[in-house]
N, C-alpha and C positions, 0 to 999 in steps of 0.2 A: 749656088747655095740656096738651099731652101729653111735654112736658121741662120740666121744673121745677127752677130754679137757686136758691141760699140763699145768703148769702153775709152773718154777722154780722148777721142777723137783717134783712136786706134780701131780698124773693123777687120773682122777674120769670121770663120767658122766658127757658131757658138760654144760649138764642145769645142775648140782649143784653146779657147779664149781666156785670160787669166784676172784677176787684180790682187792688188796688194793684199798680205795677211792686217797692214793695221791700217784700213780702210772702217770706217766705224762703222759702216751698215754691219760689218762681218762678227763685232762681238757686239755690238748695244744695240743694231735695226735700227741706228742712230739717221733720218734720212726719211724722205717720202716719193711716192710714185706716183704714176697715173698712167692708165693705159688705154684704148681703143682700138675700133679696128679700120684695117684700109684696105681698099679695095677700085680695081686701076687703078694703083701704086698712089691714091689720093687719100689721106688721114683723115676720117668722117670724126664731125664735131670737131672741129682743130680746136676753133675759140674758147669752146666750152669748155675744153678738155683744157687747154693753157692757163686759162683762167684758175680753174681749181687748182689746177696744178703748183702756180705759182701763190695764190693764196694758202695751199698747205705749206712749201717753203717760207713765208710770211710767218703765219702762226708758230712755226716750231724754231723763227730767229737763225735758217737759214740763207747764209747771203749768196743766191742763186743769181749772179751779176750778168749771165749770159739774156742778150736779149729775147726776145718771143721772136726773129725772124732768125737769130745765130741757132737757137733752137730748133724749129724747126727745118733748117739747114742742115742740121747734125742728124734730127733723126730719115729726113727725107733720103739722106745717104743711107742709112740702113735699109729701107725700103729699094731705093735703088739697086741695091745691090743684092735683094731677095728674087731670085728667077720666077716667084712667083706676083699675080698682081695684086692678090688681097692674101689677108691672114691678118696676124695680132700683132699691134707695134706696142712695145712696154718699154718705159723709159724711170728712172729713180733717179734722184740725188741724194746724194749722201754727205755729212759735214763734212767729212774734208780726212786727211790720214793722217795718225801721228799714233802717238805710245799710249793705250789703254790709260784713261783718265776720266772720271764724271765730266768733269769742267774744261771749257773746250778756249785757246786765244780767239780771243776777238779777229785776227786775221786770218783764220784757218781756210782754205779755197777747199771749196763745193767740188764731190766728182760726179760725173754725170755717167750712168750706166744706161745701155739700151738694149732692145734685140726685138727681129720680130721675125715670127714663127707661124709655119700655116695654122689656119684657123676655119673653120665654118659659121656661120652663123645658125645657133640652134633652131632648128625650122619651128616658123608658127603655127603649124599644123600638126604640132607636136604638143602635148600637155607636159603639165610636173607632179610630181607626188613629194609632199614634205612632211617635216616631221616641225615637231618644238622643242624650244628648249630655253632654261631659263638664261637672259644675258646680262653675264658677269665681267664684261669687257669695261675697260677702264670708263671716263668723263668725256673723251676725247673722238668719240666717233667720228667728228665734222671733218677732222685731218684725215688724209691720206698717208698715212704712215707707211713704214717698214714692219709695226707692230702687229703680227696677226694671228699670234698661237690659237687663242681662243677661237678662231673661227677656222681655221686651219682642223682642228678639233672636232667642229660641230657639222663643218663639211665634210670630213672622213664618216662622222658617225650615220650621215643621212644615206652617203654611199654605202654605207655596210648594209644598211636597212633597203637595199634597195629602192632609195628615194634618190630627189636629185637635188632639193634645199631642205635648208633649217633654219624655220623661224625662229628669229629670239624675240621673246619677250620680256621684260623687267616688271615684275608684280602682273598683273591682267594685261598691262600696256603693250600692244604690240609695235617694239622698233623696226626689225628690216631683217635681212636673210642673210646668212653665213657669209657669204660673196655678192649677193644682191638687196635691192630696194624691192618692197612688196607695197601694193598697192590695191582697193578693193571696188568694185562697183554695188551702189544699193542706190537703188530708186531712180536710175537715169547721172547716179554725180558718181564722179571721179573720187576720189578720195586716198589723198598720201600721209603718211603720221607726217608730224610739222618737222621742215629743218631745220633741227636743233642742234645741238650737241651730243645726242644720242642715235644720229643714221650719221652716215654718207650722203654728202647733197649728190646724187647721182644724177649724171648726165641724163643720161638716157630716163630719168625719172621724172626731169625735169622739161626732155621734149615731149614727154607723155602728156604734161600737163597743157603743154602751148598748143601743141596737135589736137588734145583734145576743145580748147576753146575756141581753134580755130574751127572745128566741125560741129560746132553748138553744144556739145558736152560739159554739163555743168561741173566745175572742179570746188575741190576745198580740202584745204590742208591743217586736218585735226586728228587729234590720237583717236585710236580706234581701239578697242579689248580683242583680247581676246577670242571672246565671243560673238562679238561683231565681226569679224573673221568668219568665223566658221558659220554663221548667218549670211552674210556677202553672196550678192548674184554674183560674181564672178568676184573672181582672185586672181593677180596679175602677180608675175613675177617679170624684175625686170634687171638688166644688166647690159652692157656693151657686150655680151658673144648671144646674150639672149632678149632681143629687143623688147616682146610684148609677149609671155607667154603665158599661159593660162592652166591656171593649178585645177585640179580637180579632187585633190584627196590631201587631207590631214592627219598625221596619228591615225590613218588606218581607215579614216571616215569620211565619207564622198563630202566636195564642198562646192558652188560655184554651180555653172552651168546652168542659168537662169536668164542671163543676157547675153546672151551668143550677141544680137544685132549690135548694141554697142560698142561689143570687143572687138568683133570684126574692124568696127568702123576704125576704130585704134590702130590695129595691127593693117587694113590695107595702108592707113594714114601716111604709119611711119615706115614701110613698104617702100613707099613713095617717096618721101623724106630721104631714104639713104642714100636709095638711086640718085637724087637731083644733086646730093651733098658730095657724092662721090663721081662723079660721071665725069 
């Protein structure tokens, strides 16, 4: 099989794969995820990735009682059991099944949903073209929800436009991209808006920053406009299928492409990086 579905310790072929109609992801998105990719059947970033993970069930008061080693147990069977050796592992919990209701018993048991599916990692030798847009997404960015209409939205719209993200921003403030964290280089520093409550603490945004300190690369994590954007030697878009990639156009208008040497340095960095983490 080369898509591989889990569902509460049940694994089959993802398209036949079933769950309950009153599983609460299915009418409220009641439930949060986290995903990665693995390659030689090894989960890159495990810690990183467990960690938020389990921190998003934390914040949203669900009681995810499975250990981090039962966990990763559960999804390592999915991996196993993918005839391939890398692709995309995606895993959610969701509160737990019962009769459509806001308010949930204090005892309700967590279900654990999984699957992982080939994937490539989007080559670094490759740019992006993005558009903007303003962002109307709830308080709550920091979680990993099931909640994703709005970006869901703003990802179709960049694909219609023949782009491949969509930056949001709130008033000038630039927060992060439809499915990814964006990131900018000016003057030799790194630079990622602060994590707050309005990104995704993004893995991958977060070895951006360690990588880069570890190669002399000055960081600092402050809002940036707009404008400072489209001013940026380079513009980074980042994400677990696309590690360090480099925008070249906004809204139509060339951007970036002033520090080639230090994006390199990024992109062989975490090259390197994945290899060691996965091998």
């Amino acid at each position: 099989m080369k898509e591989v579905g889990y569902y509460n310790g049940e694994i089959g072929a993802l398209e036949k794969m079933k769950i309950p109609m009153l599983d609460r992801a299915v009418y409220f998105g009641d439930g949060c995820y986290d995903a990665t990719t693995f390659a030689n059947n090894h989960i890159f970033g495990k810690k990183d990735h467990f960690d938020r993970f389990y921190n998003s069930c934390r914040l949203l008061d669900i009681n995810f009682t499975m250990s981090r080693e039962e966990l990763e147990t559960e999804l390592q069977k999915c991996i196993d059991a993918n005839e391939l050796d890398h692709g995309m592992l995606y895993w959610q919990a969701s509160r737990g099944t019962g009769l459509r209701s806001h308010n949930y018993p204090a005892d309700i048991k967590p279900n654990l949903m999984a699957f992982t599916v080939p994937c490539e990692l989007y080559p670094m030798d490759k740019t992006m073209k993005l558009i903007s847009m303003e962002d109307i997404r709830f308080l709550m960015c920091n979680v990993k929800t099931l909640n994703l209409i709005p970006s869901v939205q703003a990802y179709q719209k960049c694909i219609e436009e023949g782009c491949q993200e969509t930056v949001f921003h709130r008033g000038d403030r630039v927060t992060e991209c439809a499915h990814s964290n964006i990131l900018i280089i000016k003057d030799g520093v790194l630079q990622t808006p602060p994590r707050d409550n309005l990104i995704l603490p993004g893995i991958t945004l977060k070895h951006l920053l360690e990588l880069a300190q570890a190669n002399g690369i000055p960081t600092k994590e402050e809002p940036f406009t707009m404008e400072e954007l489209k001013n940026a030697d380079e513009v980074i878009v980042s994400s677990s299928g696309g590690l360090c990639i480099q925008a070249v156009e906004l809204d139509g208008a060339p951007i970036g492409g002033k520090d080639p040497k230090t994006l390199k340095i990024l992109q062989d960095a975490y090259t390197r990086f994945y290899a060691e983490d996965t091998k």
